[in-house]
N, C-alpha and C positions, 0 to 999 in steps of 0.2 A: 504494500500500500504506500501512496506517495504521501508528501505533507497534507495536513491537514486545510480546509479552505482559509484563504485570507480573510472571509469575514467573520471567523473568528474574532480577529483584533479591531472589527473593524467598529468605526461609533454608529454609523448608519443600520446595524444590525440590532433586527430587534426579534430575539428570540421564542418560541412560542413556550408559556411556563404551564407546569402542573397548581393545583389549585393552593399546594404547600409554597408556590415560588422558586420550586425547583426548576431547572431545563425542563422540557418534556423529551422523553424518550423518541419520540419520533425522529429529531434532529431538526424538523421544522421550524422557520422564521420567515421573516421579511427584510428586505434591504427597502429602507427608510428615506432615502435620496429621493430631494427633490430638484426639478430644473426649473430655473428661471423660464417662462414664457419667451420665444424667438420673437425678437422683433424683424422684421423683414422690413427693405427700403419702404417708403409711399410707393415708389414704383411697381413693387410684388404686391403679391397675394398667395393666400393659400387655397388650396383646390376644397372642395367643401367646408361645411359649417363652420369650422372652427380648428385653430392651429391645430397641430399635431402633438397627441401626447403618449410619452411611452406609457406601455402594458408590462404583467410581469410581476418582478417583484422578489418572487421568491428564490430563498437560499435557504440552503440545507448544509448543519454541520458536520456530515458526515460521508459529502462530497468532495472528490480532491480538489488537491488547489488548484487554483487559477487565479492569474492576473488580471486584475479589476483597475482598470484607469481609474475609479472613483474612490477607490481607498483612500480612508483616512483612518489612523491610528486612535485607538481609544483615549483618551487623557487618562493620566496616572493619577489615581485618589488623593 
């Protein structure tokens, strides 16, 4: 087995807990990252109702790693 996933560390990660506040065994979570709204020139436009927004979401801590451009390290207590 390889290392374990970067969102481990990461703050954007927000874990699914047992009702004690433990992890839950599943390994189930969410990546927490939001984006700023694109502003496109006055001269664009978006092709239907409304900008484009990512789908998604989910991480799992018991998936290998991978490199996530959006990582950001947890702060230290």
């Amino acid at each position: 087995m390889g290392r374990p996933p970067q969102c481990l560390e990461c703050k954007f990660a927000n874990w699914q807990r047992t009702s004690a506040g433990r992890l839950h065994p599943s390994g189930d979570g969410r990546c927490t990252r939001e984006y700023p709204p694109v502003r496109l020139p006055i001269s664009m436009y978006f092709i239907g109702s409304s900008a484009p927004r990512p789908s998604g979401g989910y991480i799992n801590r018991k998936d290998e790693w991978r490199q996530c451009p959006q990582f950001q390290p947890r702060p230290k207590p």
